[in-house]
C-alpha positions as CSV (number, residue, x, y, z in Angstrom):
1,X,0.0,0.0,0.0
2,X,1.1,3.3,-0.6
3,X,0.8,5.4,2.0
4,X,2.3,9.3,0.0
5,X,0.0,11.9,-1.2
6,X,0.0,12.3,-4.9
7,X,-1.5,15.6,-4.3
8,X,-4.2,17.9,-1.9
9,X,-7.1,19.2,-3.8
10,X,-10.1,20.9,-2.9
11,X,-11.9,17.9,-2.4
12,X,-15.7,18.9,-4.6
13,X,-14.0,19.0,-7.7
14,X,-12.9,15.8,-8.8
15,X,-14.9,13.3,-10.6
16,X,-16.6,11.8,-8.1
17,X,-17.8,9.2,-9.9
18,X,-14.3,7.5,-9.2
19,X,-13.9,5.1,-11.9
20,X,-16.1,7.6,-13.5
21,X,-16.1,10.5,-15.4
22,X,-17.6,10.0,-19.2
23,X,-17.9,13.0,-21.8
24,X,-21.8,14.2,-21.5
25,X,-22.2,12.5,-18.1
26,X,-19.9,14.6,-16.4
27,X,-22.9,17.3,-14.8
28,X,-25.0,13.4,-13.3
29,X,-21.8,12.4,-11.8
30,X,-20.9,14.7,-8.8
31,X,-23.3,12.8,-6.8
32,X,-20.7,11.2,-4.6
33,X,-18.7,14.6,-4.4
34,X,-16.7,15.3,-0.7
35,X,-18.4,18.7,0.6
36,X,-16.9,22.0,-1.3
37,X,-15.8,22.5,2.3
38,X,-13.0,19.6,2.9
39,X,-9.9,18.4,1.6
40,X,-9.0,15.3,0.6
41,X,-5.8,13.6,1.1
42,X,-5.5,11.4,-2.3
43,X,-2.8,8.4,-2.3
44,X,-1.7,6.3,-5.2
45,X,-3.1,2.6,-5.9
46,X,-0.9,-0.4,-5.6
47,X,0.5,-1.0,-9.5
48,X,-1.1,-4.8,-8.8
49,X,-4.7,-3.6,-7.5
50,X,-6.0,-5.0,-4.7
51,X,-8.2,-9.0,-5.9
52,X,-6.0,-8.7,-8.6
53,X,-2.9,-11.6,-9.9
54,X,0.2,-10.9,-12.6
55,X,-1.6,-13.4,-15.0
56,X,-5.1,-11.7,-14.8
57,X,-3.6,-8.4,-16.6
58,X,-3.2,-10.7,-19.5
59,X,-5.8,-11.0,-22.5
60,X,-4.6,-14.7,-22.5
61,X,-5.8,-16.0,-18.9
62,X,-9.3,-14.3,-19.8
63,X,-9.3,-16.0,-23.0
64,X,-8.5,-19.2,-22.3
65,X,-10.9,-19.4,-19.3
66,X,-14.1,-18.1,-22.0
67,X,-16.4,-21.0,-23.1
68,X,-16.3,-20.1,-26.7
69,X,-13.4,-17.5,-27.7
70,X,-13.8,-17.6,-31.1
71,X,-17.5,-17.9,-32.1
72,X,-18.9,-15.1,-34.2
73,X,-21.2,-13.3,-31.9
74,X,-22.1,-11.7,-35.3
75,X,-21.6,-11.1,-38.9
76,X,-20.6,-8.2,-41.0
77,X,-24.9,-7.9,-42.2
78,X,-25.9,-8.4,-38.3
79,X,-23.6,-6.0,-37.4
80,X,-25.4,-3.3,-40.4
81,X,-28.3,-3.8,-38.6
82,X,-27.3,-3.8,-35.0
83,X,-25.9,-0.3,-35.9
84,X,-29.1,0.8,-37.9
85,X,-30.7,-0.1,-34.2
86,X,-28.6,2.2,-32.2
87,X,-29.2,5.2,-34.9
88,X,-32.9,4.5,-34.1
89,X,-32.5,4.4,-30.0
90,X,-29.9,7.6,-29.9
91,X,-31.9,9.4,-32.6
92,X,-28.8,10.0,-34.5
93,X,-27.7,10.1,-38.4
94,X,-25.9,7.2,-39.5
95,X,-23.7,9.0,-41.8
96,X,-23.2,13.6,-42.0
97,X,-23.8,13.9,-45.5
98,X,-27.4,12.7,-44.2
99,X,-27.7,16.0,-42.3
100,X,-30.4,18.8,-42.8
101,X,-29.3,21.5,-45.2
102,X,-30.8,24.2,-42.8
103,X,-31.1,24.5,-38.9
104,X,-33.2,26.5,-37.1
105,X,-31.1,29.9,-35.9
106,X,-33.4,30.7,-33.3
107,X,-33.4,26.9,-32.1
108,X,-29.3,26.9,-32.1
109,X,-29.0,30.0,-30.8
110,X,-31.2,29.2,-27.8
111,X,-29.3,26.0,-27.0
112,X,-26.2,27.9,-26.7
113,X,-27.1,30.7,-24.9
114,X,-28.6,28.4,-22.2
115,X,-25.5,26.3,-22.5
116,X,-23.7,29.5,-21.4
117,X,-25.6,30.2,-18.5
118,X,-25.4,26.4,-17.1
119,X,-21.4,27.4,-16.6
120,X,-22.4,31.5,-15.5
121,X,-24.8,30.2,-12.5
122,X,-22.5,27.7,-11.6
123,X,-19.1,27.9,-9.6
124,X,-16.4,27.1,-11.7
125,X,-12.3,27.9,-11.8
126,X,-9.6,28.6,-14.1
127,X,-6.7,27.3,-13.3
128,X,-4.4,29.9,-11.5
129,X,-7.3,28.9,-9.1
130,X,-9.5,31.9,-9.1
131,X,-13.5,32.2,-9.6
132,X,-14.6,32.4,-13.4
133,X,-16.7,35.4,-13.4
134,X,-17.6,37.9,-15.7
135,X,-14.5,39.4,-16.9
136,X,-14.1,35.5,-18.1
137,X,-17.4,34.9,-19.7
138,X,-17.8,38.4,-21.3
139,X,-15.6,37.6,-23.9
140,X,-16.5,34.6,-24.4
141,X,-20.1,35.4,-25.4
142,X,-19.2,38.3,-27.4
143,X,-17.2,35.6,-29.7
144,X,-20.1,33.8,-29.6
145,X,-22.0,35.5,-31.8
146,X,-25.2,34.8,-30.3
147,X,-26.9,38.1,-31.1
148,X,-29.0,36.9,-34.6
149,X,-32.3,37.7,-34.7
150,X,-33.5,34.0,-35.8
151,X,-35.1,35.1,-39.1
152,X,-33.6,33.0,-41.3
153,X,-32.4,29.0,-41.0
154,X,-28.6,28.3,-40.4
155,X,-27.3,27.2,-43.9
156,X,-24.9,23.8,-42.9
157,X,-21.7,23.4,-44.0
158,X,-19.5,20.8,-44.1
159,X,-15.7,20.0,-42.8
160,X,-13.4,17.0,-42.0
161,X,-11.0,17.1,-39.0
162,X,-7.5,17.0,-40.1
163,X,-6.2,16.9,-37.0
164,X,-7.0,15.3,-33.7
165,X,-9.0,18.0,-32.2
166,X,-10.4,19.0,-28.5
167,X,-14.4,19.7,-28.6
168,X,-15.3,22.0,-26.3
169,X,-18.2,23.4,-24.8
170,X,-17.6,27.1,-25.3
171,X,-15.0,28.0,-28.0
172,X,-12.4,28.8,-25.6
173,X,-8.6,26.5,-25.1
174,X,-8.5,27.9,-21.4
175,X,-10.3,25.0,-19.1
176,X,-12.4,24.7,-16.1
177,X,-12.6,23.2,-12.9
178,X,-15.1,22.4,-10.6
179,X,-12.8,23.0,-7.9
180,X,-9.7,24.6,-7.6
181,X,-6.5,22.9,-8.8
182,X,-8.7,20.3,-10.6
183,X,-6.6,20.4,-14.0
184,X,-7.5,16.9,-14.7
185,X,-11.2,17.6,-15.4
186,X,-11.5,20.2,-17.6
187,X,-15.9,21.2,-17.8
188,X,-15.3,22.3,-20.6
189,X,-13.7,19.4,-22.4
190,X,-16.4,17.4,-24.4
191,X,-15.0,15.0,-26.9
192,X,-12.3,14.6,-29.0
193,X,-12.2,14.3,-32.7
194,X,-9.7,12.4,-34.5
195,X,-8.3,12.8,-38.0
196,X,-10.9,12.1,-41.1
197,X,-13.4,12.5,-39.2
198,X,-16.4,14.3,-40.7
199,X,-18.5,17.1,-39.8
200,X,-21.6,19.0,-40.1
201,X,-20.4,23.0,-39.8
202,X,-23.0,25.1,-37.5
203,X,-21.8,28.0,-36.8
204,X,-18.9,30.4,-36.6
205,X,-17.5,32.2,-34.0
206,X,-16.9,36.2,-34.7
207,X,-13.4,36.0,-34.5
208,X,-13.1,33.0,-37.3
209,X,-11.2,31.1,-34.8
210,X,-13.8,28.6,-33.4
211,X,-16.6,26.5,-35.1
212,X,-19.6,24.9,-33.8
213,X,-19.6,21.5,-35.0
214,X,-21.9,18.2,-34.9
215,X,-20.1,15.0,-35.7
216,X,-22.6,11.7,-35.5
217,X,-22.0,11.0,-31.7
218,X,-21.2,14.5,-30.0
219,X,-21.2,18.3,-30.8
220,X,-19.3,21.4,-29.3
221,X,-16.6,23.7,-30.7
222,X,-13.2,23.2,-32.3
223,X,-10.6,25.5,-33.5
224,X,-10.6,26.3,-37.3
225,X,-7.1,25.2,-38.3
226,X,-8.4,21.5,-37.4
227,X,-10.8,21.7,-40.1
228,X,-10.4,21.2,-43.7
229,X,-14.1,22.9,-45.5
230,X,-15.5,20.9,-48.2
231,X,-18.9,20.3,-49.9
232,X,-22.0,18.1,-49.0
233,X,-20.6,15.7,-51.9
234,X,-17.5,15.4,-50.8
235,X,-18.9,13.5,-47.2
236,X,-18.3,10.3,-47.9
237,X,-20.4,7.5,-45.8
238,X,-17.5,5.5,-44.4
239,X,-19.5,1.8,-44.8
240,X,-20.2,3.3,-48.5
241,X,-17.7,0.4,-49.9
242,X,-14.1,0.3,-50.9
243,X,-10.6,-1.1,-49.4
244,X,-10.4,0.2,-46.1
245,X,-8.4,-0.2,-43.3
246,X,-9.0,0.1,-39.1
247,X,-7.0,1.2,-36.5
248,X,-6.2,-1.5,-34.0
249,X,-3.8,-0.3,-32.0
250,X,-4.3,2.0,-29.0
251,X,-2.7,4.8,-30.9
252,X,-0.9,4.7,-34.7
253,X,1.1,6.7,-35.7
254,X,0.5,9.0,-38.8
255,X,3.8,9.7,-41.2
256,X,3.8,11.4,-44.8
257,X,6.1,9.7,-46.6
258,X,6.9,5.8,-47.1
259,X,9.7,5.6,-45.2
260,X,7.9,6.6,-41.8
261,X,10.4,9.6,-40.8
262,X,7.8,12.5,-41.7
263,X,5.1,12.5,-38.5
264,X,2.5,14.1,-39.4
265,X,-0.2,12.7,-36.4
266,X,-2.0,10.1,-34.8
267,X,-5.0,8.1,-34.6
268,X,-7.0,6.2,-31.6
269,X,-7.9,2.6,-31.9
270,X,-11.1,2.0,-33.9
271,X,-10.0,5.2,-36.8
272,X,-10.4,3.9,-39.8
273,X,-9.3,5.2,-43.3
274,X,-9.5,4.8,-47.0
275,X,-6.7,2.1,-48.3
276,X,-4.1,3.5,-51.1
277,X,-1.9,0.7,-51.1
278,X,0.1,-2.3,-48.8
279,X,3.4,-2.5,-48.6
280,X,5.4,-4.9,-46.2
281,X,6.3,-2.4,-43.9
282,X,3.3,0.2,-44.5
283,X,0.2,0.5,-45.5
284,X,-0.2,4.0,-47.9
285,X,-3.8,5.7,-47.0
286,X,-5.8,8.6,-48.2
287,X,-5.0,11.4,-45.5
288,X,-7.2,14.5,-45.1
289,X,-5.4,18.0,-45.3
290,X,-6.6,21.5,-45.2
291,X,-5.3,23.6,-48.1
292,X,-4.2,27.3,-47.5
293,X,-7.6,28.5,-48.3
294,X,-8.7,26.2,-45.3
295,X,-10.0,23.7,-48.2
296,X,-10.2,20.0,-48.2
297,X,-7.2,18.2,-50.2
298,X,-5.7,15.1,-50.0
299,X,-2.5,13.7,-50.1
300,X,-1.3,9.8,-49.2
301,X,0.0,9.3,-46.0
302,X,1.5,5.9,-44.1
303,X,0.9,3.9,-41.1
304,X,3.1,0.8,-39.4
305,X,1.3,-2.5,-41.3
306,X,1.4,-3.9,-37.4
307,X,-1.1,-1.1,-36.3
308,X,-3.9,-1.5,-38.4
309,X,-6.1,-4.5,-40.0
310,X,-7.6,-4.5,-43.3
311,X,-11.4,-4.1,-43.0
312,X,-12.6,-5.0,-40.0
313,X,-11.8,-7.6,-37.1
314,X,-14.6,-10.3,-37.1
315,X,-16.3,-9.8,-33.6
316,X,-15.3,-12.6,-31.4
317,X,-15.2,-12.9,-28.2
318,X,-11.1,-13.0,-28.7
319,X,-10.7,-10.2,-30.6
320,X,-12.8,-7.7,-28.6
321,X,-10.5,-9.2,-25.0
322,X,-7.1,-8.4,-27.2
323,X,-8.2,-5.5,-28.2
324,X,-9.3,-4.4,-24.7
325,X,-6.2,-5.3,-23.5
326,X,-4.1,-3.1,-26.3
327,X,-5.0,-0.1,-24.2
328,X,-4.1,-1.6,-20.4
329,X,-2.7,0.7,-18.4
330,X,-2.9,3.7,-21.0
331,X,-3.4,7.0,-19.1
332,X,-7.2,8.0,-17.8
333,X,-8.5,11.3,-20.3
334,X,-11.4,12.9,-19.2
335,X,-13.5,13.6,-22.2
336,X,-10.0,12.5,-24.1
337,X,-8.6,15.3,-22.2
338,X,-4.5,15.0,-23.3
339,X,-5.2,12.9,-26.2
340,X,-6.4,9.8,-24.1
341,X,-9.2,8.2,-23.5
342,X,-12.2,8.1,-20.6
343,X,-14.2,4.8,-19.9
344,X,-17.0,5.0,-22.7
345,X,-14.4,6.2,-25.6
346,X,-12.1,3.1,-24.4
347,X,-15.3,0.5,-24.4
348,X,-16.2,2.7,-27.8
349,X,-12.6,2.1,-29.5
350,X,-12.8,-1.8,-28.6
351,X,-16.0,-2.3,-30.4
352,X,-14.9,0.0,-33.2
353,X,-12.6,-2.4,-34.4
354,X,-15.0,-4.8,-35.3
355,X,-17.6,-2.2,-36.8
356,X,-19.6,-1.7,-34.3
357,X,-20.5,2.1,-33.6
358,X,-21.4,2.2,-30.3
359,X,-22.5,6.1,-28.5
360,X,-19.6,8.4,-27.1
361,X,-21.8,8.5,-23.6
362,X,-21.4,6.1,-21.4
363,X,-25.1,6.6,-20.5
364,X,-26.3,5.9,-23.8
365,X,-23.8,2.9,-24.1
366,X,-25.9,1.3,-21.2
367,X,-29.1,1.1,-23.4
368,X,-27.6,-0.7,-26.1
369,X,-27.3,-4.6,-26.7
370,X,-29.7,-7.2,-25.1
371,X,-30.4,-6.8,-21.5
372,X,-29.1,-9.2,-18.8
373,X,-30.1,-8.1,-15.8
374,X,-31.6,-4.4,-14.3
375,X,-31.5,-3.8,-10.4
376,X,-32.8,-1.4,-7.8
377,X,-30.3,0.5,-5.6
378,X,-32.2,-2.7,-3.5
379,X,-31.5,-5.6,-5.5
380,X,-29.4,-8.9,-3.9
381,X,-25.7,-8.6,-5.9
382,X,-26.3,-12.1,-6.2
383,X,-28.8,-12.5,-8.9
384,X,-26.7,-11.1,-11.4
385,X,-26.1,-14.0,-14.5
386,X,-22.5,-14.1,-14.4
387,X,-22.5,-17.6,-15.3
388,X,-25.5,-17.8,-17.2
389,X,-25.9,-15.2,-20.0
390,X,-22.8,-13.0,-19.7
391,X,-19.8,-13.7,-21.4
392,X,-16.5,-11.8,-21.7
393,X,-15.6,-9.6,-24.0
394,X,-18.9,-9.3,-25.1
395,X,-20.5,-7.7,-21.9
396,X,-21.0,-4.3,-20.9
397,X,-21.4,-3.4,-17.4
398,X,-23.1,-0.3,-16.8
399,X,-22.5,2.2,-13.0
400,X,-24.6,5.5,-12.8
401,X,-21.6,7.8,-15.1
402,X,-19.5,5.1,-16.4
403,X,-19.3,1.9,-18.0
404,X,-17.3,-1.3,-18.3
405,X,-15.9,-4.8,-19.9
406,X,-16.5,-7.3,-18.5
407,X,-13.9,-10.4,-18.6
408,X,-15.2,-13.5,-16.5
409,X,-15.1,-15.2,-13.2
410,X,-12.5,-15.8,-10.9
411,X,-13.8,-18.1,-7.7
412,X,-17.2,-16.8,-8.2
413,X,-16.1,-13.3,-8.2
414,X,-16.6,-11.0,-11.8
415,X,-14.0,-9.3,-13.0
416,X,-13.8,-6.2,-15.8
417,X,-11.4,-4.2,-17.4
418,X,-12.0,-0.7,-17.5
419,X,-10.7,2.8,-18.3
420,X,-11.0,5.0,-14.9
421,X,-9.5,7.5,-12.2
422,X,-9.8,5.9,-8.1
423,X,-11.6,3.7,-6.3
424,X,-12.1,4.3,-1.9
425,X,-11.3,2.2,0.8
426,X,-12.0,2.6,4.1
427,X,-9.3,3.6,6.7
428,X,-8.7,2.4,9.8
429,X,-10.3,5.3,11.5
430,X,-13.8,4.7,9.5
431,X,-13.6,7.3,6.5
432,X,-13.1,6.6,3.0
433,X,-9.7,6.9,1.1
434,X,-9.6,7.7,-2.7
435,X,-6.7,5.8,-4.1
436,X,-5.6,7.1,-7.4
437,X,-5.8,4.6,-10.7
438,X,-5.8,6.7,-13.6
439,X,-5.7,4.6,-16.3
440,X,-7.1,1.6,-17.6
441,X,-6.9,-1.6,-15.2
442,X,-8.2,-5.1,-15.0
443,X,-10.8,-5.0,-11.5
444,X,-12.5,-7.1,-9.5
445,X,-16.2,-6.1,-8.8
446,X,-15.9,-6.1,-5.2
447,X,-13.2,-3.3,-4.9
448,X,-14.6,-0.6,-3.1
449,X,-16.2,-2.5,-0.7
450,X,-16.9,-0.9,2.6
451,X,-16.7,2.5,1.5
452,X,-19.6,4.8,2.0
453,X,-19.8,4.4,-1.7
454,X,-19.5,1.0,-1.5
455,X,-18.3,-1.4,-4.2
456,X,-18.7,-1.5,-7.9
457,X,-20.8,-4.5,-7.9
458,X,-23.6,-3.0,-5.6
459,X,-23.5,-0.2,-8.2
460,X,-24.4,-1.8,-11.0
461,X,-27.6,-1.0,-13.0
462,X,-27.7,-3.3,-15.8
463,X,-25.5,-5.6,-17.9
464,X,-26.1,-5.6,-21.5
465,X,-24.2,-7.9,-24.1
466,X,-23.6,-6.1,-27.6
467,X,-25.6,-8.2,-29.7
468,X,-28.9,-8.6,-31.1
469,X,-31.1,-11.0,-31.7
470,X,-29.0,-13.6,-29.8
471,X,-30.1,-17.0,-28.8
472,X,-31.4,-17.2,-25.2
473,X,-28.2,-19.1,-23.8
474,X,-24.9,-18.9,-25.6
């Protein structure tokens, strides 16, 4: 155990939801917040978490303990329909070149000006520690441009991100805290966007600077020199056909020549990208650029052969448990804060792999797939089907602000790997003890237990496999 304090913060800031902390989710999760009042003495977890063994932080040990590792759970048309399904529950397009030609102005306009005011009436910090107030907001909603009358519809444009981009929630780089000192959890930070990815142009800030933007799983504002401008035409549905290949490491490198010297960025596990050419070394793909004008153009560009796959990974129960463990012990991002990841863009990037287009929320990620098992804050841990319905790799386990994979059984005892901050523990003096993760780990269910937030397992709310239309028992 170790007993040295990473660091003192005021203790109301930080994601309570310990093992928590997912894009959208981030205003339902301060529920298990310490008073604005205290401070909290953090300490760092034990490298081998408590429950845990050496071989259990292995992909191998989970899959050679799983009753059927390489069955298809489903096929490439299944799949099609699965995500037609989630498009349906989230109310989302499928594809940007789907979007409306005009939005309402008064309806936009509305949306962000309420959007402002949720951060004005609330008690929020920059990060030399002082109170955002007005002289912080002011120009801020000057740049917004906010003033338009809402006569006439907002005419859509369209832009792919040519660089991995922060999406904020008010076009401004400078982040917030909930608390002082809280640099890890910037409020402001939405999403991130990374390279190719297309988007639906809303609206301009009055400096030129910042864009509102909608991509097909989150909105918010990016800088203009990650976007490269193009027409409706040139939106191309990424499922539409052709060579294609995927992203299967937790982070590839991007170079522009063949010979991998010239970096020109990276993408996240789950990115995929038009196929050029394979070489034995490389593979040569189309890469987005912005022009000078701030136009779309295209140029080839190269990635490691080792880092990607060619189409997609056929989704078994192996390949989603590799992939999951591809990103073990990668850093903790909120809202892919520092160009990492947060628990529902990790669970997200696994299932991406394979084709399946999950939600960025983790909220929304609990209401898709066939349901296992839903609870009351009441319900006996017990009666949860580990052994009788849910099956690693294939299994999502779903807390109140964040989400999980779930591996298997160990002596009766369920076991996940997941992307999150801390978990508590109670001292010997009866209070609770946040002991820093940051990063994703392999758990047992029962950690946390006997905290006055207790354990994961008794905060479960439902477990969902990511299929459809699957037999009764596997």
């Amino acid at each position: 155990m170790f007993r040295y304090s990473l660091r003192i913060f005021a203790a109301g800031a930080l994601a309570a939801a310990l093992f928590s902390g997912c894009t959208a989710d981030r205003v339902l999760v301060k529920e298990g917040c310490f008073p604005r009042s205290g401070r909290m003495l953090y300490f760092a977890a034990p490298t081998l978490l408590p429950g845990t063994t050496v071989e259990m932080k292995t992909p191998g040990y989970w899959i050679s303990r799983h009753p059927y590792p390489d069955r298809l759970i489903m096929g490439p048309d299944e799949i099609v329909n699965f995500n037609s399904g989630i498009c349906r529950l989230t109310g989302v397009i499928p594809d940007i070149s789907l979007f409306p030609e005009r939005i309402s102005r008064k309806t936009f306009l509305d949306a962000r000006r309420r959007q402002l005011e949720r951060f004005r009436r609330g008690r929020y910090y920059r990060l030399d520690g002082s109170a955002a107030d007005n002289a912080f907001y002011s120009p801020i909603e000057e740049n917004m441009a906010l003033s338009g009358t809402g006569a006439e519809d907002i005419a859509v444009r369209f832009a792919y991100v040519v660089h991995n981009a922060d999406q904020r929630l008010l076009p401004v780089a400078e982040g917030l805290n909930a608390s002082p000192g809280d640099a890890d959890f910037d409020e402001l930070e939405n999403s991130s966007l990374g390279p190719g990815t297309p988007v639906a142009v809303l609206h301009t800030g009055r400096d030129g600077k910042w864009h509102y933007v909608s991509s097909t799983v989150s909105e918010g504002w990016v800088e203009d020199d990650r976007l490269a401008f193009c027409g409706r035409e040139e939106i191309k549905d990424p499922d539409a056909g052709g060579d294609f290949v995927v992203v299967t490491a937790a982070r590839a490198d991007i170079y522009l020549d063949p010979g991998l010297k010239e970096y020109y960025d990276y993408a996240r596990m789950g990115d995929r990208f038009i196929l050029k050419d394979a070489g034995p070394a490389a593979v040569e793909i189309v890469l987005l650029l912005r022009g000078g004008d701030g136009r779309l153009k295209r140029k080839s560009g190269y990635i490691y052969i080792d880092e990607i796959n060619r189409g997609y990974l056929p989704y078994t129960p192996r390949n989603a448990i590799r992939q999951a463990f591809k990103m073990l012990n990668t850093p903790y991002g909120w809202g892919g804060m520092y160009g990492e990841q947060d628990c529902s863009q990790f669970i997200r990037g696994v299932f991406s792999v394979m084709g399946i287009k999950l939600p960025r929320n983790s909220s929304v990620q609990a209401q898709v797939g066939r349901l296992l098992s839903g609870v009351s804050t009441e319900a006996n841990e017990k009666c949860f089907p580990w052994e009788n319905g849910a099956a690693g790799g294939i299994t999502t386990i779903c807390l109140n602000g964040h989400i999980m994979l779930f591996l298997g059984t160990e002596g009766g005892r369920p076991y996940a790997i997941h992307d999150g901050w801390a978990y508590r523990v109670r001292d010997a003096g009866g209070e609770d003890e946040v002991r820093l993760v940051n990063r994703v780990a392999v758990t047992g269910l029962d950690l946390g237990e006997g905290s006055r937030k207790g354990s994961f397992l008794s905060r479960i709310k439902c477990l969902r496999v990511i299929a459809g239309n699957q037999p009764e028992k596997f």
